[in-house]
C-alpha positions in Angstrom: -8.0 -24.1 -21.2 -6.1 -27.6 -21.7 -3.1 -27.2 -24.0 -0.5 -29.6 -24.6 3.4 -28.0 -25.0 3.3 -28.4 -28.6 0.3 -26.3 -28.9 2.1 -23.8 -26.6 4.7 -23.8 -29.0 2.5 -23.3 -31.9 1.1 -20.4 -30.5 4.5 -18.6 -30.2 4.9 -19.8 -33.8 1.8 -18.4 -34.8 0.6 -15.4 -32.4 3.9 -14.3 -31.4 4.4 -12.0 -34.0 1.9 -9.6 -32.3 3.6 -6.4 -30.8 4.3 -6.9 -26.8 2.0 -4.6 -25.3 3.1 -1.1 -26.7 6.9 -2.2 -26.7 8.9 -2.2 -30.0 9.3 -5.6 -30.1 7.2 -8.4 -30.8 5.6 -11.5 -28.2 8.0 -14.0 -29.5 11.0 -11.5 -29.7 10.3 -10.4 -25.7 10.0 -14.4 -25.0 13.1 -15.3 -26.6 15.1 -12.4 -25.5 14.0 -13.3 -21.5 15.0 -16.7 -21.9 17.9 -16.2 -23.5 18.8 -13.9 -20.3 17.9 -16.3 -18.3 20.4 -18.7 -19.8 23.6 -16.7 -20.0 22.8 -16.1 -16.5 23.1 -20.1 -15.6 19.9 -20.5 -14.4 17.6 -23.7 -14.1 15.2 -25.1 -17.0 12.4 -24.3 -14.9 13.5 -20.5 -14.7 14.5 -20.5 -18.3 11.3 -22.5 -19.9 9.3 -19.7 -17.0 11.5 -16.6 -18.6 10.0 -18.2 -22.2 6.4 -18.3 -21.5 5.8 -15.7 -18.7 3.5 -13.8 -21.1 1.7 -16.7 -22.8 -1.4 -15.6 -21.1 -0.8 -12.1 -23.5 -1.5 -14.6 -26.2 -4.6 -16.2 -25.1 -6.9 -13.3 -24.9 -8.9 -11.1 -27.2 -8.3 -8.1 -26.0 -5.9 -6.7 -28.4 -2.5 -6.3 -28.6 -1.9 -3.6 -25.7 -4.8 -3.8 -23.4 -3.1 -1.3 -20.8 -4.2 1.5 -23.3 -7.7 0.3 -22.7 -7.2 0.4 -19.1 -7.2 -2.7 -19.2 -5.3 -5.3 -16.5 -5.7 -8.7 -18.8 -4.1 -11.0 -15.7 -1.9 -12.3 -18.1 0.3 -14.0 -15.5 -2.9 -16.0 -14.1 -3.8 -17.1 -17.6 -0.6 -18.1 -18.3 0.3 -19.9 -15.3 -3.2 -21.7 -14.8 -2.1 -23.3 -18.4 1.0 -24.1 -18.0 0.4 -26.2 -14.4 -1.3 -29.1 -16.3 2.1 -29.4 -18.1 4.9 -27.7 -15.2 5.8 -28.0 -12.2 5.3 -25.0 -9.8 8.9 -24.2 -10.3 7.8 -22.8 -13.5 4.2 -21.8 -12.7 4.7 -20.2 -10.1 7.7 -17.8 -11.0 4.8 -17.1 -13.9 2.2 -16.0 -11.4 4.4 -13.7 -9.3 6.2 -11.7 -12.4 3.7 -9.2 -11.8 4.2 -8.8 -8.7 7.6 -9.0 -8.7 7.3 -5.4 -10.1 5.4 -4.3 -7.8 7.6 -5.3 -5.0 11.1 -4.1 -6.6 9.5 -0.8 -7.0 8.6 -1.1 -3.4 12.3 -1.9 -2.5 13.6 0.4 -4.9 13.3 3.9 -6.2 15.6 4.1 -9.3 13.7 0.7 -10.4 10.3 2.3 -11.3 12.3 5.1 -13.0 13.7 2.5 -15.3 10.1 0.9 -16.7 9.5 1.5 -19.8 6.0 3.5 -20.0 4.0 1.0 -20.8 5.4 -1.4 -17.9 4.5 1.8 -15.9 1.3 2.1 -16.8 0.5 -1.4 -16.5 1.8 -0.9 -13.1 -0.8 1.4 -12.1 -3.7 -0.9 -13.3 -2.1 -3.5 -11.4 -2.4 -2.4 -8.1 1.1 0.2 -8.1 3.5 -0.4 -5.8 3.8 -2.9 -2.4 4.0 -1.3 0.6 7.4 -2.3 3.0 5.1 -4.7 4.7 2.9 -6.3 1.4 6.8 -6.5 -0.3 8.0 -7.8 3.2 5.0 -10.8 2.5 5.7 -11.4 -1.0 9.5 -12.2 -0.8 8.8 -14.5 1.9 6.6 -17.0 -0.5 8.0 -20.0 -2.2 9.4 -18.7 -5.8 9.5 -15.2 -5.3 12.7 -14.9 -5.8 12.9 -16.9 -9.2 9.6 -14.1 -10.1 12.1 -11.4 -9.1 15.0 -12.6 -11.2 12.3 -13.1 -13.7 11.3 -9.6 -13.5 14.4 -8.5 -14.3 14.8 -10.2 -17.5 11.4 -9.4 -18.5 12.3 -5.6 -17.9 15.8 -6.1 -20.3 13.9 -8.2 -22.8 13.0 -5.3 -25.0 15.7 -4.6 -27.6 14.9 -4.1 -31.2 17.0 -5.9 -33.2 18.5 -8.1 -30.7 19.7 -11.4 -32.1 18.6 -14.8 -29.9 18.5 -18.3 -30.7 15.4 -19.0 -32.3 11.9 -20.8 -30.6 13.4 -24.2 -31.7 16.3 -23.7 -30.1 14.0 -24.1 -26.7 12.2 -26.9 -27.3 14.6 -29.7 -25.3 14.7 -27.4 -22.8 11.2 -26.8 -22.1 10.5 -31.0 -22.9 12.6 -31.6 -20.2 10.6 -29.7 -17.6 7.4 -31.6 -18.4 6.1 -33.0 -15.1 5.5 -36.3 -17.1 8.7 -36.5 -18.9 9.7 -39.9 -19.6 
């Protein structure tokens, strides 16, 4: 699917009202909230336009609003991230791709992590292949961006406050321009 970043945008505008997968928050909420992590955090446009639309791909399927209580694993981070790479550079893709299994390696690496998922994020976990073992998490911290998916993770995993007050989607727009691979 071609989309331009406007048409991303409009999709957050539009879809992001949605519930984020059996969360208590919405789409656009759990975007804002990661990328608003990311930024008090100092991190790079690439990680905090990433943080925004790691679950774009949640927008771009029919399969509901929580396809985990299907038993469902929709791929979302593929989805998103094959998108996204006609407008980002891997340095944003690629952190996308790996969120998921950033989860399954920091459970792998740490015990009290998977006691802190919310249930959802643990039962997505199981359709998503459970944890890495010391030698599959040894692999996947060794790639290029894994570590950016890691610290992506992590947001992702905070981003889930009711209430919480962000900037709004507008608010990332320069940001996320000035990622374009194309920018002029």
């Amino acid at each position: 699917m071609k989309l331009s970043l406007d048409k991303i945008f409009d999709i957050f505008a539009t879809k992001g009202h949605t519930q984020y997968g059996g969360e208590p928050i919405t789409q656009l909420e759990h975007g804002l909230q990661s990328a608003t992590l990311a930024k008090e955090y100092s991190a790079s446009s690439e990680l905090i336009t990433a943080c925004l639309f790691h679950d774009l791909g949640h927008l771009l399927h029919d399969l509901g609003e929580n396809p985990t209580e299907q038993a469902i694993d929709d791929r979302h981070e593929y989805e998103g991230a094959n998108c996204l790479e006609q407008i980002f550079s891997p340095a944003i893709t690629e952190p996308i791709r790996l969120h998921v299994d950033a989860k399954r390696y920091l459970c792998a690496i740490n015990p009290n992590y998977r006691a802190s998922l919310s249930q959802n994020s643990e039962s997505s976990l199981i359709l998503q292949g459970g944890a890495f073992s010391s030698e599959t998490a040894a692999i996947f911290i060794a790639q290029p961006y894994a570590k950016d998916a890691v610290k992506l993770r992590i947001w992702d995993d905070r981003a889930k406050i009711v209430g919480l007050t962000t900037p709004d989607l507008n608010s990332f727009v320069a940001i996320a321009k000035s990622c374009q691979q194309n920018n002029s």
